[in-house]
C-alpha positions as CSV (number, residue, x, y, z in Angstrom):
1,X,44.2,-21.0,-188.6
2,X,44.6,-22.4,-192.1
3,X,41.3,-23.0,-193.7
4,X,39.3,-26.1,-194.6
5,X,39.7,-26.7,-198.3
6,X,37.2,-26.8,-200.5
7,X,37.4,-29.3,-203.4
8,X,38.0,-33.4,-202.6
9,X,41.3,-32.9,-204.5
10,X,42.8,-30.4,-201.7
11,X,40.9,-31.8,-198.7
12,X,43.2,-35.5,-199.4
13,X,46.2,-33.6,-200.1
14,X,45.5,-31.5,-196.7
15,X,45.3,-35.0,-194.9
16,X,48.0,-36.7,-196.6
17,X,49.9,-34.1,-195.2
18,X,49.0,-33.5,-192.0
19,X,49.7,-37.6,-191.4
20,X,53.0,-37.7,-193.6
21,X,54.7,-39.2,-190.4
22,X,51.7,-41.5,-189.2
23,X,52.0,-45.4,-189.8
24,X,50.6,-46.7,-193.1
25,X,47.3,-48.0,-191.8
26,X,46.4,-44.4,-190.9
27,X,46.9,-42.9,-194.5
28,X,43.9,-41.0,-196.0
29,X,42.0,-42.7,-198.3
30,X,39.2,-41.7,-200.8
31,X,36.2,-44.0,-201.6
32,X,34.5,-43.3,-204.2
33,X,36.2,-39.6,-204.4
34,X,35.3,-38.2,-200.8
35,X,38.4,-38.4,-198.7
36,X,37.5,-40.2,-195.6
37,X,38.7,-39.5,-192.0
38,X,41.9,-41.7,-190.8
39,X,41.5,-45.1,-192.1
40,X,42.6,-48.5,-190.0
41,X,43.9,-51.6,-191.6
42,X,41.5,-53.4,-193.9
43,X,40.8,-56.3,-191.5
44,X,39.0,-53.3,-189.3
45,X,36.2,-52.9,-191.7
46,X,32.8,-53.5,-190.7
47,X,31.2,-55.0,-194.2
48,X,28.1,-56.4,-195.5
49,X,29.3,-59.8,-194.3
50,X,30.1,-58.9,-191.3
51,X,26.5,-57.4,-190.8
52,X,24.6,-60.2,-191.8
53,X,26.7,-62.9,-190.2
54,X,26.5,-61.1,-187.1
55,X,30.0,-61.4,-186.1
56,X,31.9,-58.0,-186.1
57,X,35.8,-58.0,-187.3
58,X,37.2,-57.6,-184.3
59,X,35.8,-58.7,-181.0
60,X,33.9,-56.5,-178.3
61,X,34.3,-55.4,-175.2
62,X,31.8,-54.9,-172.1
63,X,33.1,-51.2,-172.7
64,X,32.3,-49.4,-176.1
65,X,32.1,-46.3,-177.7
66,X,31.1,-45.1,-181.3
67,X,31.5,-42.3,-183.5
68,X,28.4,-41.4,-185.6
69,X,30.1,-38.1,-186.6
70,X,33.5,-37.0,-186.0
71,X,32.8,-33.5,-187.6
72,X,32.1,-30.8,-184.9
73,X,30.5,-27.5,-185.4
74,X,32.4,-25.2,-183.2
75,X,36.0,-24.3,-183.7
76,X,37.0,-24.1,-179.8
77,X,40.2,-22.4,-179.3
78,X,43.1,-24.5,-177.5
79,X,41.1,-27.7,-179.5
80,X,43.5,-30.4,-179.0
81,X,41.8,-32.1,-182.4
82,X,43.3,-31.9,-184.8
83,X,41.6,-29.8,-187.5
84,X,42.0,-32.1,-190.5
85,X,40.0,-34.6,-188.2
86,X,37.2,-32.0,-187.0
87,X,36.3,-30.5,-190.1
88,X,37.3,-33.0,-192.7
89,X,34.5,-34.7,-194.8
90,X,33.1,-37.8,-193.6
91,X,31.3,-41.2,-194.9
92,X,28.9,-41.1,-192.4
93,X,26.8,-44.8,-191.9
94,X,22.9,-44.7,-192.1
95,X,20.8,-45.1,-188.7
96,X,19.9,-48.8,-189.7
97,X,24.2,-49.9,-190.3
98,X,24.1,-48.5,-186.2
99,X,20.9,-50.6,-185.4
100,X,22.3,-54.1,-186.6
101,X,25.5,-53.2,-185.0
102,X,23.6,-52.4,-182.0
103,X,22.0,-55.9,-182.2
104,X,24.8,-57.8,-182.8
105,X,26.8,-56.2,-180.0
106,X,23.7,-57.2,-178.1
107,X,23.7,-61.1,-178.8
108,X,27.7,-61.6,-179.0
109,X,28.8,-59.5,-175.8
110,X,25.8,-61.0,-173.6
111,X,27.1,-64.6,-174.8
112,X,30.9,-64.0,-174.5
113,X,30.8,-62.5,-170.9
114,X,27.8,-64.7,-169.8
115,X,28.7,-68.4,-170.8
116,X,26.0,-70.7,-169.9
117,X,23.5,-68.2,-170.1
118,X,19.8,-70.0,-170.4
119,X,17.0,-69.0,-172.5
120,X,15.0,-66.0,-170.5
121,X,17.5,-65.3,-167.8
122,X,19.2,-61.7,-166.9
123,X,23.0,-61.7,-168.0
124,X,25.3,-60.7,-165.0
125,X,27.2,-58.5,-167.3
126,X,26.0,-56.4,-170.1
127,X,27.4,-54.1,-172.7
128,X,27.5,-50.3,-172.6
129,X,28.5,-47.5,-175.3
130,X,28.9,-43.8,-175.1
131,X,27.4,-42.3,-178.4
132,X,29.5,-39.2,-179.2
133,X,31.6,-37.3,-181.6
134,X,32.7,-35.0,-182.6
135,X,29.1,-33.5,-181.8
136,X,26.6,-36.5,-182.1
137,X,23.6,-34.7,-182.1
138,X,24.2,-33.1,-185.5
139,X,24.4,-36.6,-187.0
140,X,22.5,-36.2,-190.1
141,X,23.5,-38.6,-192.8
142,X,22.5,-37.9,-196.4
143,X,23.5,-38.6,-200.0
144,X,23.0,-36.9,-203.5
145,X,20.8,-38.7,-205.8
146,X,19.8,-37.1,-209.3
147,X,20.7,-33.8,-208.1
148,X,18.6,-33.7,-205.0
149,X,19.7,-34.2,-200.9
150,X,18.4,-37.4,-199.5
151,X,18.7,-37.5,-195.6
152,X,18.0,-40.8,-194.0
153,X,17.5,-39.6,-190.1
154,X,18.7,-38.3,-187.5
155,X,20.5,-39.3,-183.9
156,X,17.1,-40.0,-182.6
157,X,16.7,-43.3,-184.9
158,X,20.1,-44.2,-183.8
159,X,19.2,-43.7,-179.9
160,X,16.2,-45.4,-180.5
161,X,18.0,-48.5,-182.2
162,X,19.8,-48.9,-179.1
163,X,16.6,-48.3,-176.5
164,X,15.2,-50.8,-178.6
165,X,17.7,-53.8,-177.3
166,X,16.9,-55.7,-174.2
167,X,20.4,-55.5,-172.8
168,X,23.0,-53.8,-174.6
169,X,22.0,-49.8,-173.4
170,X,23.5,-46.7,-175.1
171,X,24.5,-43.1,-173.3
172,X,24.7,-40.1,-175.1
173,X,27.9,-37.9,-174.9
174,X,26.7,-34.1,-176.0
175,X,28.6,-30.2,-175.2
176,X,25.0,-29.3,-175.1
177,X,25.2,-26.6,-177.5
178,X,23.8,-28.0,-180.2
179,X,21.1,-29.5,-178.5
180,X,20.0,-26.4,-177.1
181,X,20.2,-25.2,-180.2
182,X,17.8,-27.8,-181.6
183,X,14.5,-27.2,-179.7
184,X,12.7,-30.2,-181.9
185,X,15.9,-32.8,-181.0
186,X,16.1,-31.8,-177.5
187,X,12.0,-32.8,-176.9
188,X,12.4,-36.2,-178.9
189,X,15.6,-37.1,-177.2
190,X,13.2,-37.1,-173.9
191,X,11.6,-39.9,-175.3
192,X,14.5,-42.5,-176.7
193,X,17.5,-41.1,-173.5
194,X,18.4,-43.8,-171.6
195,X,21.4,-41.6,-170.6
196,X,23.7,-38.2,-171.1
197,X,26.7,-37.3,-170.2
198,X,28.5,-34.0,-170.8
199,X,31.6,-32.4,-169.8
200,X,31.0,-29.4,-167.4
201,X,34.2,-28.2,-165.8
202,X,32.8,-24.7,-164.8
203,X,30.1,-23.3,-162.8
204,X,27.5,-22.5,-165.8
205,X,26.2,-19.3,-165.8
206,X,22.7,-18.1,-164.7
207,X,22.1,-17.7,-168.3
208,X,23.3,-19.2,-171.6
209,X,26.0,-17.2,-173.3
210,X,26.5,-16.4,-177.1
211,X,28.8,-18.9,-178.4
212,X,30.6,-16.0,-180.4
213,X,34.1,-16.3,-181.5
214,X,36.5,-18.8,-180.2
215,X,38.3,-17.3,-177.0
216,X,39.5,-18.8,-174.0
217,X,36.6,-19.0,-172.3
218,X,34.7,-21.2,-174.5
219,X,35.2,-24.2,-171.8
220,X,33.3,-21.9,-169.5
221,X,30.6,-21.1,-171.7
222,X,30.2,-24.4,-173.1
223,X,30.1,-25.4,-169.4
224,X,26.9,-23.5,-168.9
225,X,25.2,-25.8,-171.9
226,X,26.3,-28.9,-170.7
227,X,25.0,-28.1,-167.1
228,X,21.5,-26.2,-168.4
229,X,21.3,-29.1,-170.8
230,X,21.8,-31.9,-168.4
231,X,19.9,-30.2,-165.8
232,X,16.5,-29.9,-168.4
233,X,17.2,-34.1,-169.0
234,X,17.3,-34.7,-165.3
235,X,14.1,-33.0,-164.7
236,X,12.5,-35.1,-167.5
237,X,13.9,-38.2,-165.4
238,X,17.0,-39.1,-167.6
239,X,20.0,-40.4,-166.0
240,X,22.2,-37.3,-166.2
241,X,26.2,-37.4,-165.6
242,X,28.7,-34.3,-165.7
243,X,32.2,-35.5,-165.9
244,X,34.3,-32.9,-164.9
245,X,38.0,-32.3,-165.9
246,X,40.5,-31.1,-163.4
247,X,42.3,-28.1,-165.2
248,X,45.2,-26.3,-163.3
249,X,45.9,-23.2,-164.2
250,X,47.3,-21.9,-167.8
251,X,50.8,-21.3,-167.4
252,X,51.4,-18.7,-170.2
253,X,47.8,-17.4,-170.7
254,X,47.0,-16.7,-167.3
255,X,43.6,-18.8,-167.3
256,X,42.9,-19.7,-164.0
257,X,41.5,-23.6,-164.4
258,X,38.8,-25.0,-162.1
259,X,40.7,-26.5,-159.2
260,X,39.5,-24.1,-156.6
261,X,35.5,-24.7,-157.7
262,X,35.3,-28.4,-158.6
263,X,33.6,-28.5,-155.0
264,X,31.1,-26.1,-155.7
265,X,30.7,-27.0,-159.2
266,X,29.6,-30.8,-158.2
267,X,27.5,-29.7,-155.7
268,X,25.5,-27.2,-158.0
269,X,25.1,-30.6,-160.0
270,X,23.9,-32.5,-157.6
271,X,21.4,-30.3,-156.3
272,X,20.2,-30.5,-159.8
273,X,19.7,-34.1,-159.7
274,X,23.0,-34.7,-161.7
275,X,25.5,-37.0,-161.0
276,X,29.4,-37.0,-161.6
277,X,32.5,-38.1,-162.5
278,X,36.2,-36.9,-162.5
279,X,38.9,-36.9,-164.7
280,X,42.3,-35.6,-164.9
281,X,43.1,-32.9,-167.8
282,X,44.6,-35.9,-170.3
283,X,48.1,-34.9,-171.8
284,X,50.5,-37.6,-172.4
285,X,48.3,-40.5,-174.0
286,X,47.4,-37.6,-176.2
287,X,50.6,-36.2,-177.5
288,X,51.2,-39.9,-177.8
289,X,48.8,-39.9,-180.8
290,X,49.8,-38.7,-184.5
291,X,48.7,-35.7,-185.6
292,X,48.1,-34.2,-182.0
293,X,49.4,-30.4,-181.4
294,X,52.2,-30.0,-178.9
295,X,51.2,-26.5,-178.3
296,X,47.5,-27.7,-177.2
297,X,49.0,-29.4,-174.3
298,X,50.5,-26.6,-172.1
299,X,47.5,-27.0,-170.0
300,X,48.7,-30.3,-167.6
301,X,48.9,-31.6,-164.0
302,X,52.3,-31.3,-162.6
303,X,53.8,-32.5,-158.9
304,X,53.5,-29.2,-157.9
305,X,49.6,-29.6,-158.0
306,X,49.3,-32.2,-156.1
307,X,48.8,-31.1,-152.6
308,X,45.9,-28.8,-153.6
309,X,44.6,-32.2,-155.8
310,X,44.5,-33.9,-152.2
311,X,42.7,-31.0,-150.9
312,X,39.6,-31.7,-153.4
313,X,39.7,-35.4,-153.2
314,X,39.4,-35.3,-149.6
315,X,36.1,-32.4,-149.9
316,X,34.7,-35.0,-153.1
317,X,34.9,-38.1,-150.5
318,X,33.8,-36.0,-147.1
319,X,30.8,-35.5,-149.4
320,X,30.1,-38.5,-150.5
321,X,30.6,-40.2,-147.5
322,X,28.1,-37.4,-145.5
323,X,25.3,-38.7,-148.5
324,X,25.4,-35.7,-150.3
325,X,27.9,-36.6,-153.1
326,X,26.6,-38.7,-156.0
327,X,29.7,-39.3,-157.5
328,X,29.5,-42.1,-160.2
329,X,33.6,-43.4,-160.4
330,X,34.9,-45.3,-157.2
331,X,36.8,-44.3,-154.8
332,X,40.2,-45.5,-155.8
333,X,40.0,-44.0,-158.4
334,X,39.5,-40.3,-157.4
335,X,42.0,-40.7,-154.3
336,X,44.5,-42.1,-157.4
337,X,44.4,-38.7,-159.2
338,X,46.6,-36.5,-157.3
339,X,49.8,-39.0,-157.8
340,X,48.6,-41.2,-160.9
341,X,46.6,-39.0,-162.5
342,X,49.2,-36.1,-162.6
343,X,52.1,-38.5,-164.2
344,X,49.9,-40.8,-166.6
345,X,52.0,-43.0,-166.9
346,X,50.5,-46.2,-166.2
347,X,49.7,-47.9,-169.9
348,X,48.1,-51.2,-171.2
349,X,49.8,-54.6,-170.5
350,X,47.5,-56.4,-172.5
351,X,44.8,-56.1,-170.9
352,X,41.1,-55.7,-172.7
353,X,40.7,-51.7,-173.6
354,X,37.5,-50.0,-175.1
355,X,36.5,-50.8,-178.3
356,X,35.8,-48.1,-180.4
357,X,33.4,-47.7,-184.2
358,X,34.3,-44.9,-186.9
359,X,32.1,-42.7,-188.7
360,X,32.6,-45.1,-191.7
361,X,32.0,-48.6,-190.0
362,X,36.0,-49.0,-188.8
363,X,36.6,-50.8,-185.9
364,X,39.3,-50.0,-183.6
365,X,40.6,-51.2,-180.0
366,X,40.7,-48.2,-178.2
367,X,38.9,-44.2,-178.8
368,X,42.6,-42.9,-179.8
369,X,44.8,-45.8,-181.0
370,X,43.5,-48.4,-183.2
371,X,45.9,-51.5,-183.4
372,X,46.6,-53.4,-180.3
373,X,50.4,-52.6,-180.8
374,X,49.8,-49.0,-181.2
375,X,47.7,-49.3,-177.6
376,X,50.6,-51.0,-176.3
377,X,52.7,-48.2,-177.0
378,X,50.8,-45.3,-175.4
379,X,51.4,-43.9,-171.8
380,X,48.6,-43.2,-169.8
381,X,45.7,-45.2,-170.6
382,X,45.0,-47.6,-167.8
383,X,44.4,-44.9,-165.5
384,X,42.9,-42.3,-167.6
385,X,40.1,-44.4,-168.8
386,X,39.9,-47.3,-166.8
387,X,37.4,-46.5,-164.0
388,X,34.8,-47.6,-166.4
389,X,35.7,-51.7,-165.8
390,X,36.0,-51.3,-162.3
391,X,39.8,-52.4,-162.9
392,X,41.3,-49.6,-160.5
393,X,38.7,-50.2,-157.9
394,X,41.1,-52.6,-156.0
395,X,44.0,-50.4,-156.5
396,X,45.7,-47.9,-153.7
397,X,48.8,-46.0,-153.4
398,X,50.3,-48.2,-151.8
399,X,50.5,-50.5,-154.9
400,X,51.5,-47.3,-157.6
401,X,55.2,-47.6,-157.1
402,X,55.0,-51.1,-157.8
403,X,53.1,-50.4,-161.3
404,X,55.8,-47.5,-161.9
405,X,58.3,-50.7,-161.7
406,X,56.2,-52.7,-163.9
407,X,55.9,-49.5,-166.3
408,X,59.6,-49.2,-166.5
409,X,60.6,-52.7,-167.1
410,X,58.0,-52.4,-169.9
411,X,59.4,-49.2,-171.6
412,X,63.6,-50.0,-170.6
413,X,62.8,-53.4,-173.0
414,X,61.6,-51.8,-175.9
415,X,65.0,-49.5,-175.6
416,X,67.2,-52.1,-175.7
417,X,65.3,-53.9,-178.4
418,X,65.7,-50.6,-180.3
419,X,62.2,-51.4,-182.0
420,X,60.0,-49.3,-183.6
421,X,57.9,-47.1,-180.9
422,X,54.0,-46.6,-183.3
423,X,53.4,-44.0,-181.3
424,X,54.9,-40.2,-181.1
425,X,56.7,-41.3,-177.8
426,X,60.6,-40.6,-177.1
427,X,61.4,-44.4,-175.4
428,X,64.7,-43.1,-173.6
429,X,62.9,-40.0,-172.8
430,X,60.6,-41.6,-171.0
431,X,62.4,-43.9,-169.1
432,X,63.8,-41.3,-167.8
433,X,61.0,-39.9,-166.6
434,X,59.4,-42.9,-165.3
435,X,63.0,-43.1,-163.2
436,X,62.3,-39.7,-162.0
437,X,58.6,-40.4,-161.2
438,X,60.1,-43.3,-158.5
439,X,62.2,-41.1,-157.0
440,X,59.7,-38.4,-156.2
441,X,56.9,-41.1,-154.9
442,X,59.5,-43.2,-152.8
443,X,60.5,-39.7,-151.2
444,X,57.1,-38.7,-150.9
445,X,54.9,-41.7,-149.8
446,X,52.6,-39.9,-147.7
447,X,51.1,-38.3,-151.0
448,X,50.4,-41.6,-151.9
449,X,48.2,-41.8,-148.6
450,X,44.8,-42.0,-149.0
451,X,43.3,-38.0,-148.8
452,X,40.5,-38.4,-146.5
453,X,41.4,-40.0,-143.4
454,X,38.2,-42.2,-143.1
455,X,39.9,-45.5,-144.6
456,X,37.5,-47.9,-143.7
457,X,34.6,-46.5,-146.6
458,X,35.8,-47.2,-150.2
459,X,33.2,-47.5,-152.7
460,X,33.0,-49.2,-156.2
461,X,31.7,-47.1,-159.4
462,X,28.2,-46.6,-161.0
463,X,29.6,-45.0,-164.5
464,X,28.4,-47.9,-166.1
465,X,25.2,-49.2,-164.8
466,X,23.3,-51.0,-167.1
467,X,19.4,-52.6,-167.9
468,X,20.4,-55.3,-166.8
469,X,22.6,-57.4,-164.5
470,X,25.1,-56.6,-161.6
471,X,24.8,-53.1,-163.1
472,X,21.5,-52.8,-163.1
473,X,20.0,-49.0,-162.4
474,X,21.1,-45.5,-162.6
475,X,22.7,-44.2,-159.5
476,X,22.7,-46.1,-156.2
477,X,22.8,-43.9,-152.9
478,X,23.8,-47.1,-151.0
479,X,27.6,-47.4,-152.8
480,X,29.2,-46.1,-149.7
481,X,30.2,-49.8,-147.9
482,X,32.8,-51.5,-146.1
483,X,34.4,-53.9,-148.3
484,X,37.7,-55.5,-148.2
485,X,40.4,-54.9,-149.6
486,X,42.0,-56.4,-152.5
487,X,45.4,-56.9,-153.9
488,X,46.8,-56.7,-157.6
């Protein structure tokens, strides 16, 4: 692996570089002499202005998430960042920048999806942001002044900022290596948590490993942090979520994924008082984004895994329809992963996305692309991340073919318009494979069944339950319901 360089002169050559191809609102910049990470357009910028006006550049959603640090401290192998983008140098913002954007978020998103809202009553809806990186915890932002280090806090002020709000409410997204690593951190996050979430897509261990070298097992062993981790917050009565990725097997290396112990995996969670969600191993939206490695990628769902998908949809739902399961994402969604969830296909038709905040104060309309035309140019988004508005909760297979059709309309017009694609997508290609995906689901439309037979039990999600509101609470053991229905 080529190594980080070390002066500022090299580091902005290195990025230049590595985004030669990118569009031009991407290109490295350096303020004030320290390269920054991958800048937006100008219009993107959080300023001064913008912070005491209290109206951000671009507008906000219900949905949010936020980048104190990019940087991360491990150097997993099979990282599918980039490494200009994990171990570049950063313009990291102060605690209080986060606070008053914390504040302002809480005033303008409350108003804009509340109209009509009086003086002292609850807002229906209210915002929610995942805090993460990168590897949040090690947010540490400091400056050189005559010679000496001046650090202005740590992630605790930031969590704290956002406890602080009466609606807006902020989770914490941690591997939980560094926080076990960080005795002092882990006690004070007891007392400023409103959430954590952490990816655990392995059974942990009995006993934390050495993170040593990086090997192919470093999803495993970071597995056993994120569960020890999030087990320690949930006996301190912090609302703890594992979201676990559904990883087929290697097909060169030989690694054997974690289809056939997601089962036992959730439920060694949820005897721990932790709840969970899934997601599909994400692939296409990625190599859709500049900069992204090809060869990080062999790892994805293909056709050929869906009937053993089914298999642990239908275990997930069995137990959470018997009350044992305290799975936060709804129903629809997880029976939508062994057909739309294996293509990711299914992208943005202008729809709202999540709104996204940069080390350095940038503003962006999604966690990966950062224009709205870029966004409408990637594969895979609507279903990859869109449990969190509750948008696929109405959907069922019977409807995917009909969004295939949409998706290929969509993607056969920008071919004959022979425009610009912003993204590192091959239009004709796919097309193409959008065609093929029609085929295989009109010839197969008892995979697009639901995988547990009980159809009358569908169930909305809890991901983003919030202080206040129609979300209001952690985890409700009551989600499992009849309820109608509905139609796109």
């Amino acid at each position: 692996m080529q190594s980080v360089p070390v002066t500022s002169v090299e580091r902005i050559a290195w990025l230049e570089q590595s985004f030669v191809d990118a569009p031009l609102e991407y290109h490295p910049v350096a303020p004030k002499r320290l390269p920054n990470e991958v800048p937006f357009t100008s219009d993107q910028m959080i300023t001064g202005k913008h912070l005491c006006d209290g109206n951000l550049p671009i507008p906000v959603a219900l949905d949010s998430e936020s980048f104190p640090v990019l940087g991360c401290p491990l150097d997993c192998a099979g990282c599918s960042v980039p490494v200009h983008i994990r171990h570049a140098p950063e313009v990291v913002m102060r605690p209080e920048f986060w606070a008053r954007v914390f504040e302002i978020i809480n005033d303008t998103v409350v108003q804009a999806y509340n109209p009509g809202l009086q003086p002292g009553e609850e807002p229906r809806y209210a915002p929610y942001m995942r805090i993460l990186g990168g590897e949040p915890s090690t947010y540490k932002p400091k400056r050189y002044i005559d010679d000496r280090i001046v650090t202005y806090g740590t992630i605790i002020d930031v969590l704290r900022a956002a406890r602080n709000q009466p609606y807006f409410m902020a989770g914490l997204f941690s591997d939980g290596v560094s926080i076990l690593h960080q005795p002092d951190i882990q006690e004070q996050l007891t007392q400023v948590l409103e959430r954590i979430h952490s990816s655990v897509d392995y059974l942990p261990l009995d006993t934390l490993p050495r993170m040593g070298a990086a090997e192919y097992s470093d999803r495993q062993k970071k597995a056993a942090y994120g569960g020890h981790m999030l087990a320690y917050f949930a006996q301190h009565g912090i609302d703890a979520v594992a979201n676990i990725v559904l990883i087929p097997p290697h097909p060169e290396r030989g690694e054997p994924g974690n289809l056939d112990q997601v089962v036992d995996l959730s439920r060694w969670l949820w005897d721990r008082g932790i709840t969970t969600t899934y997601c599909p191993i994400i692939s296409r939206r990625h190599k859709a984004q500049h900069g992204r490695e090809e060869q990080a990628y062999a790892t994805e769902l293909r056709r050929t895994h869906t009937p053993l998908l089914r298999e642990v949809v239908a275990a997930l739902v069995a137990e959470q329809l018997a009350g044992r399961g305290k799975i936060r994402n709804s129903r629809a969604y997880i029976e939508g992963i062994p057909y739309a969830g294996v293509d990711q296909l299914i992208g943005w038709h202008g729809e709202d996305g999540t709104t996204s905040f940069s080390p350095n104060g940038r503003m962006g309309y999604d966690p990966m692309f950062k224009t709205q035309a870029e966004l409408a140019d990637a594969p895979g988004g609507y279903y990859g991340y869109e449990d969190h508005h509750g948008k696929w909760e109405s959907l069922r297979g019977s409807n995917y073919l009909e969004m295939l059709s949409r998706e290929h309309a969509k993607w056969e017009q920008i071919v004959r318009s022979q425009r610009q694609v912003l993204t590192r997508v091959d239009a004709p290609a796919l097309v193409a494979t959008i065609e093929d995906a029609i085929n295989f689901w009109e010839q197969n439309p008892h995979w697009l069944e639901p995988a547990h037979g009980d159809q009358g039990a569908w169930w909305g999600n809890t991901i983003k339950n919030t202080k206040v509101g129609l979300y209001k609470g952690v985890y409700r053991s009551d989600i499992v319901a009849d309820r109608p229905v509905e139609t796109i």
